[in-house]
C-alpha positions in Angstrom: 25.7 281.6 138.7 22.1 281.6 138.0 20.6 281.7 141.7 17.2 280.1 141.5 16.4 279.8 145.5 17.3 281.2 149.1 15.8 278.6 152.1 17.2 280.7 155.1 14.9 283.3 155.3 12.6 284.9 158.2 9.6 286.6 158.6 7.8 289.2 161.4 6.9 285.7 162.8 10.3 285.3 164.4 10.3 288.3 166.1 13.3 290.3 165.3 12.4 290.5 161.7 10.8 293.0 159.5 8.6 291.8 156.2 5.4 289.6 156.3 5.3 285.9 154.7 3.7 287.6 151.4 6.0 290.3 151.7 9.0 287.8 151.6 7.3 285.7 148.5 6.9 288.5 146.3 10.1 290.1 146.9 11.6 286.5 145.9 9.2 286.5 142.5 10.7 289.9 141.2 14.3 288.6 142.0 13.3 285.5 140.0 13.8 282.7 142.0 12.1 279.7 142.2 12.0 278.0 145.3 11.7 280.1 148.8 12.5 278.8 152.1 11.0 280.6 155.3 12.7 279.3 158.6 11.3 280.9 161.6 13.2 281.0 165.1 12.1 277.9 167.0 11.4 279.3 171.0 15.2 279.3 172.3 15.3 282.9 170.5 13.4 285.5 172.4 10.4 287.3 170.9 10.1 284.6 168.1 6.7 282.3 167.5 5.1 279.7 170.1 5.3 276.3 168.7 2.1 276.4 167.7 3.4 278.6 164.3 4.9 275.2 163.1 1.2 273.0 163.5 -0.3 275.6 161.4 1.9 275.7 158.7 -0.3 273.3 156.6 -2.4 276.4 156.1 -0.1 278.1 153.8 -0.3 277.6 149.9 3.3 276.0 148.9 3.1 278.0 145.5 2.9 281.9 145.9 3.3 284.4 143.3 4.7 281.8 141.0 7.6 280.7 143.6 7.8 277.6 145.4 7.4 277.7 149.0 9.2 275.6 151.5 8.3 276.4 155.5 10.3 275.3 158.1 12.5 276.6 161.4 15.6 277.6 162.5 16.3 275.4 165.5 18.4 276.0 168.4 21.6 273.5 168.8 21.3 273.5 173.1 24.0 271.5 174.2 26.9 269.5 173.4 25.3 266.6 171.9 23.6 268.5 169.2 20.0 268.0 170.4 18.1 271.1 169.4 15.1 273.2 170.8 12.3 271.3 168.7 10.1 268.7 170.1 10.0 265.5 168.1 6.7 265.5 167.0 6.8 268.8 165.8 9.5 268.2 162.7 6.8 266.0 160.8 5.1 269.8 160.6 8.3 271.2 158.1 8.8 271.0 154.9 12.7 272.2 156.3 14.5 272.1 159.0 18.0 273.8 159.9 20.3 273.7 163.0 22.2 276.4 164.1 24.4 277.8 167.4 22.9 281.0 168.8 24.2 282.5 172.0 20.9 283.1 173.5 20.5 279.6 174.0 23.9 277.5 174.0 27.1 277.9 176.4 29.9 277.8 174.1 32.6 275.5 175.3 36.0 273.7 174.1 36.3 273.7 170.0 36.0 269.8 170.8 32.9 270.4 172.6 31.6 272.8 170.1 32.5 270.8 167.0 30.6 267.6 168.8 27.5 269.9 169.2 27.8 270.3 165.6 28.6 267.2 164.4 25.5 266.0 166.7 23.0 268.4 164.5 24.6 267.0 161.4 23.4 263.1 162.4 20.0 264.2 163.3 18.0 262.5 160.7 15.2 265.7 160.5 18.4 268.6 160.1 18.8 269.4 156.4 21.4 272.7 156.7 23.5 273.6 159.9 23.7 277.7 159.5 26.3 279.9 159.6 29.0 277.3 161.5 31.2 280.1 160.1 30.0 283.3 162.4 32.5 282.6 165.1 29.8 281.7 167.9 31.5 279.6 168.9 35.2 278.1 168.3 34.9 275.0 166.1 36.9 272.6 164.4 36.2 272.9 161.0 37.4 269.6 159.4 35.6 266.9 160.8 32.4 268.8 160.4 33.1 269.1 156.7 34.2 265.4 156.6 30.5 265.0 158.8 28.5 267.0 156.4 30.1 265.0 153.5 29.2 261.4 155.8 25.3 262.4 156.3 24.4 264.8 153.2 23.4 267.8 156.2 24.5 270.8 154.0 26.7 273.7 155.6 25.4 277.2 155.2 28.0 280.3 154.0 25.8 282.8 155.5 25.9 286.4 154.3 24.6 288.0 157.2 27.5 286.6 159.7 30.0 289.2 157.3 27.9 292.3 157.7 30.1 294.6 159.0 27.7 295.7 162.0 27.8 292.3 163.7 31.2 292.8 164.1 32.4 289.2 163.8 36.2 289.3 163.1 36.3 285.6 162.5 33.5 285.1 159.9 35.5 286.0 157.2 38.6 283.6 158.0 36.2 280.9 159.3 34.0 280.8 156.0 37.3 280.6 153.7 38.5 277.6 155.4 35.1 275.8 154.8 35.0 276.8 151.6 38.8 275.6 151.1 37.9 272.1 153.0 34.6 271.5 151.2 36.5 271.9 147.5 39.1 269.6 149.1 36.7 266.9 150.1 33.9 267.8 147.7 31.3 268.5 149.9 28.3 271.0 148.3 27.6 274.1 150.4 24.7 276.5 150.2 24.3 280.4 150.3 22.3 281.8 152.8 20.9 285.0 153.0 19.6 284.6 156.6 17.1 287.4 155.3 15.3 289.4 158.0 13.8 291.7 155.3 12.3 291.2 152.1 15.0 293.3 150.3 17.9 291.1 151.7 16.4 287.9 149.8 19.0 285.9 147.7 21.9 288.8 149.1 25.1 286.9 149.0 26.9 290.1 147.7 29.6 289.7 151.0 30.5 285.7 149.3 31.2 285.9 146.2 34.8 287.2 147.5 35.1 284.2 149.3 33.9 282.0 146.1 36.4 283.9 144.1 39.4 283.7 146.7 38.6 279.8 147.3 38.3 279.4 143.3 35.3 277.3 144.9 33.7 275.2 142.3 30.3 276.4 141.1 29.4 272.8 141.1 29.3 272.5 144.9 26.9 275.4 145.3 23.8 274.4 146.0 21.8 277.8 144.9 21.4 277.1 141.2 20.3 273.4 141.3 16.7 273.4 142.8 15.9 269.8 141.8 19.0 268.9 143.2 18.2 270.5 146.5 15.2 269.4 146.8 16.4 266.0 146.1 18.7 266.4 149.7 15.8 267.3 151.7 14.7 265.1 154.6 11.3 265.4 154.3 10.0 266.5 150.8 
Protein backbone atom coordinates (compact mmCIF):
# COMPACT_ATOMS: atom_id res chain seq x y z
CA UNK A 1 0.00 0.00 0.00
CA UNK A 2 1.02 3.39 -1.08
CA UNK A 3 0.24 5.54 2.13
CA UNK A 4 -0.47 9.02 0.95
CA UNK A 5 -1.88 10.59 4.46
CA UNK A 6 -2.04 10.28 8.33
CA UNK A 7 -5.12 12.66 10.00
CA UNK A 8 -4.51 11.56 13.71
CA UNK A 9 -1.74 13.45 14.56
CA UNK A 10 -0.75 16.03 17.58
CA UNK A 11 1.31 18.73 18.21
CA UNK A 12 3.13 20.51 21.45
CA UNK A 13 -0.30 22.23 21.39
CA UNK A 14 -1.95 19.32 23.10
CA UNK A 15 0.17 19.23 25.78
CA UNK A 16 1.57 15.85 26.21
CA UNK A 17 3.19 15.93 22.77
CA UNK A 18 6.60 16.69 21.51
CA UNK A 19 7.15 18.38 17.84
CA UNK A 20 5.78 21.83 16.65
CA UNK A 21 3.03 22.23 13.80
CA UNK A 22 6.05 22.86 11.23
CA UNK A 23 7.87 20.17 12.76
CA UNK A 24 5.01 17.71 12.12
CA UNK A 25 4.47 19.06 8.26
CA UNK A 26 7.90 18.57 7.25
CA UNK A 27 8.46 15.38 8.77
CA UNK A 28 5.17 14.30 6.76
CA UNK A 29 6.83 15.99 3.32
CA UNK A 30 10.01 13.75 3.55
CA UNK A 31 7.81 10.53 4.26
CA UNK A 32 5.84 11.64 1.11
CA UNK A 33 2.57 12.03 1.97
CA UNK A 34 0.04 14.19 0.83
CA UNK A 35 -2.54 15.15 3.07
CA UNK A 36 -1.75 15.83 6.97
CA UNK A 37 -4.23 15.89 9.58
CA UNK A 38 -3.33 17.70 13.04
CA UNK A 39 -6.05 16.89 15.81
CA UNK A 40 -5.30 18.49 19.00
CA UNK A 41 -6.84 17.32 22.46
CA UNK A 42 -10.03 19.29 22.99
CA UNK A 43 -10.02 20.55 27.06
CA UNK A 44 -11.23 17.13 28.78
CA UNK A 45 -7.38 16.13 28.47
CA UNK A 46 -5.28 17.85 30.95
CA UNK A 47 -2.38 20.20 29.89
CA UNK A 48 -3.86 20.41 26.18
CA UNK A 49 -4.99 23.88 24.42
CA UNK A 50 -7.94 26.40 25.60
CA UNK A 51 -10.57 26.49 23.08
CA UNK A 52 -9.40 29.37 21.81
CA UNK A 53 -6.49 27.10 19.63
CA UNK A 54 -9.60 25.96 17.50
CA UNK A 55 -10.95 29.95 16.55
CA UNK A 56 -7.47 30.62 15.43
CA UNK A 57 -6.94 27.87 13.31
CA UNK A 58 -7.91 30.05 10.15
CA UNK A 59 -4.48 31.42 10.56
CA UNK A 60 -2.61 28.44 9.38
CA UNK A 61 -1.68 27.96 5.61
CA UNK A 62 -3.66 24.55 4.51
CA UNK A 63 -0.61 23.83 2.14
CA UNK A 64 2.90 23.47 3.88
CA UNK A 65 6.00 22.14 2.49
CA UNK A 66 4.06 20.71 -0.43
CA UNK A 67 1.47 18.64 1.94
CA UNK A 68 -1.94 19.29 2.49
CA UNK A 69 -3.04 20.33 5.74
CA UNK A 70 -6.20 19.44 7.49
CA UNK A 71 -6.61 21.00 11.33
CA UNK A 72 -9.00 19.71 13.54
CA UNK A 73 -9.37 17.99 17.35
CA UNK A 74 -9.51 15.06 19.16
CA UNK A 75 -12.74 15.34 21.15
CA UNK A 76 -13.64 13.79 24.29
CA UNK A 77 -16.77 11.13 24.16
CA UNK A 78 -18.18 12.32 28.06
CA UNK A 79 -21.00 10.25 28.60
CA UNK A 80 -23.15 7.63 27.50
CA UNK A 81 -24.95 9.27 24.88
CA UNK A 82 -21.91 10.12 22.87
CA UNK A 83 -22.02 13.97 23.33
CA UNK A 84 -18.45 15.02 23.36
CA UNK A 85 -16.32 17.85 25.00
CA UNK A 86 -16.67 20.51 22.11
CA UNK A 87 -19.11 23.29 22.14
CA UNK A 88 -21.24 23.50 19.08
CA UNK A 89 -20.19 26.56 17.66
CA UNK A 90 -16.81 25.62 17.74
CA UNK A 91 -16.88 22.49 15.00
CA UNK A 92 -17.57 25.12 12.17
CA UNK A 93 -13.72 26.10 13.21
CA UNK A 94 -12.25 22.28 11.78
CA UNK A 95 -11.46 21.19 8.83
CA UNK A 96 -11.71 17.59 11.05
CA UNK A 97 -13.14 16.37 13.77
CA UNK A 98 -12.68 12.91 15.62
CA UNK A 99 -14.32 11.22 18.72
CA UNK A 100 -12.67 9.20 20.92
CA UNK A 101 -13.04 7.52 24.81
CA UNK A 102 -10.24 8.75 27.13
CA UNK A 103 -10.17 7.85 30.76
CA UNK A 104 -9.44 11.21 31.99
CA UNK A 105 -12.71 12.26 31.05
CA UNK A 106 -15.40 9.28 30.75
CA UNK A 107 -16.59 6.60 33.41
CA UNK A 108 -16.45 3.45 31.63
CA UNK A 109 -19.59 1.46 32.26
CA UNK A 110 -21.65 -1.79 30.86
CA UNK A 111 -20.24 -2.82 27.13
CA UNK A 112 -24.05 -1.80 26.39
CA UNK A 113 -23.40 1.52 27.84
CA UNK A 114 -20.07 1.84 26.25
CA UNK A 115 -21.00 0.67 22.79
CA UNK A 116 -24.14 3.38 23.08
CA UNK A 117 -21.47 6.16 23.91
CA UNK A 118 -19.97 5.06 20.74
CA UNK A 119 -22.52 4.57 18.56
CA UNK A 120 -23.79 8.20 19.90
CA UNK A 121 -20.28 9.80 18.43
CA UNK A 122 -20.81 7.86 15.23
CA UNK A 123 -24.45 9.83 14.60
CA UNK A 124 -23.01 13.11 15.45
CA UNK A 125 -23.24 14.81 12.15
CA UNK A 126 -19.64 17.01 12.80
CA UNK A 127 -17.55 13.37 13.93
CA UNK A 128 -15.68 12.12 10.90
CA UNK A 129 -13.29 9.08 12.71
CA UNK A 130 -14.04 7.53 16.20
CA UNK A 131 -10.26 6.65 17.40
CA UNK A 132 -8.87 3.83 18.66
CA UNK A 133 -12.47 2.02 19.75
CA UNK A 134 -9.88 -0.93 19.76
CA UNK A 135 -7.48 0.17 22.98
CA UNK A 136 -9.58 -1.52 25.52
CA UNK A 137 -10.79 1.74 27.33
CA UNK A 138 -13.42 0.67 27.76
CA UNK A 139 -15.38 -2.80 27.02
CA UNK A 140 -17.37 -2.46 23.84
CA UNK A 141 -19.47 -4.33 21.68
CA UNK A 142 -17.89 -4.39 18.48
CA UNK A 143 -20.59 -5.35 15.95
CA UNK A 144 -23.19 -2.86 16.07
CA UNK A 145 -20.60 -0.19 15.98
CA UNK A 146 -19.19 -1.59 12.82
CA UNK A 147 -22.78 -2.05 11.44
CA UNK A 148 -23.08 1.95 12.91
CA UNK A 149 -19.97 3.12 11.15
CA UNK A 150 -21.20 1.37 7.97
CA UNK A 151 -25.02 3.24 8.60
CA UNK A 152 -23.45 6.98 8.95
CA UNK A 153 -20.03 6.86 6.85
CA UNK A 154 -18.08 7.90 10.59
CA UNK A 155 -14.77 5.94 9.87
CA UNK A 156 -13.21 3.68 12.71
CA UNK A 157 -9.54 4.24 13.48
CA UNK A 158 -6.95 1.02 13.86
CA UNK A 159 -4.69 3.01 15.93
CA UNK A 160 -0.96 2.09 16.16
CA UNK A 161 -0.20 3.67 19.26
CA UNK A 162 -3.00 1.53 21.41
CA UNK A 163 -0.36 -1.70 20.48
CA UNK A 164 2.74 -0.10 21.76
CA UNK A 165 3.97 -2.40 24.10
CA UNK A 166 4.50 0.39 26.98
CA UNK A 167 0.78 1.17 27.27
CA UNK A 168 0.28 -2.16 28.20
CA UNK A 169 -3.11 -2.81 26.78
CA UNK A 170 -3.63 -6.59 26.58
CA UNK A 171 -6.84 -6.21 24.70
CA UNK A 172 -5.79 -3.95 21.70
CA UNK A 173 -4.51 -6.58 19.84
CA UNK A 174 -7.61 -8.98 20.10
CA UNK A 175 -10.01 -5.96 19.91
CA UNK A 176 -8.47 -4.47 16.66
CA UNK A 177 -8.59 -8.06 14.84
CA UNK A 178 -12.17 -8.41 15.47
CA UNK A 179 -12.94 -5.02 13.82
CA UNK A 180 -10.85 -5.65 11.23
CA UNK A 181 -12.59 -9.24 10.78
CA UNK A 182 -16.25 -7.41 11.08
CA UNK A 183 -15.44 -4.50 8.84
CA UNK A 184 -14.27 -7.13 5.73
CA UNK A 185 -17.42 -9.01 6.70
CA UNK A 186 -19.70 -6.03 6.33
CA UNK A 187 -17.49 -3.95 4.11
CA UNK A 188 -17.03 -1.08 6.08
CA UNK A 189 -13.56 1.06 5.12
CA UNK A 190 -11.29 1.74 8.17
CA UNK A 191 -8.36 4.02 8.58
CA UNK A 192 -4.77 3.84 10.00
CA UNK A 193 -3.87 6.05 12.64
CA UNK A 194 -0.69 6.92 13.86
CA UNK A 195 -2.04 8.92 16.82
CA UNK A 196 1.53 10.67 16.33
CA UNK A 197 2.83 12.57 19.43
CA UNK A 198 6.17 13.12 17.62
CA UNK A 199 7.12 14.06 14.22
CA UNK A 200 9.07 10.74 13.75
CA UNK A 201 6.00 8.61 14.57
CA UNK A 202 4.00 10.20 11.45
CA UNK A 203 2.30 7.54 9.04
CA UNK A 204 3.87 4.59 11.78
CA UNK A 205 1.44 1.75 11.39
CA UNK A 206 4.40 -0.72 11.59
CA UNK A 207 2.34 -2.62 14.76
CA UNK A 208 -0.89 -3.17 11.85
CA UNK A 209 0.15 -4.49 9.17
CA UNK A 210 0.14 -7.97 11.34
CA UNK A 211 -3.31 -7.46 11.91
CA UNK A 212 -3.92 -6.48 7.98
CA UNK A 213 -2.14 -9.59 7.14
CA UNK A 214 -3.79 -11.97 9.79
CA UNK A 215 -7.41 -10.53 8.87
CA UNK A 216 -6.33 -10.96 4.95
CA UNK A 217 -8.17 -7.36 5.24
CA UNK A 218 -8.84 -5.94 1.84
CA UNK A 219 -6.58 -3.09 0.80
CA UNK A 220 -9.66 -1.63 -0.68
CA UNK A 221 -11.20 -0.79 2.70
CA UNK A 222 -8.21 1.15 3.89
CA UNK A 223 -8.64 4.47 3.74
CA UNK A 224 -4.69 5.60 3.76
CA UNK A 225 -4.03 5.45 0.07
CA UNK A 226 -7.17 7.11 -1.34
CA UNK A 227 -6.91 10.86 -0.45
CA UNK A 228 -9.64 12.03 -2.72
CA UNK A 229 -11.67 9.43 -1.50
CA UNK A 230 -11.18 10.57 2.10
CA UNK A 231 -11.53 13.71 1.58
CA UNK A 232 -14.71 12.99 -0.22
CA UNK A 233 -16.09 11.42 3.54
CA UNK A 234 -15.33 14.47 5.37
CA UNK A 235 -18.07 16.39 7.06
CA UNK A 236 -16.96 19.66 6.47
CA UNK A 237 -14.45 19.97 3.50
Amino acid sequence: MDILLDVHTHTIASGHAFSSLQEMVKSAAEKRLRLLGITEHTPGIPGTCDLIYFRNLHVVPRKMYGVELLLGAETNIVDYKGNVDLPEEYFSFLDICIAGIHSFCYSSGTADQNTDAVIGAISNPHIDIISHPGDGTALLNFEPIVLASKEYGTLLEINNSSLNPVRNKSAARRNNLEILRLCKKYEVPVILGSDAHISFDIACYDRLYDLLRETEFPEALVMNDKVDEFKARLKRV
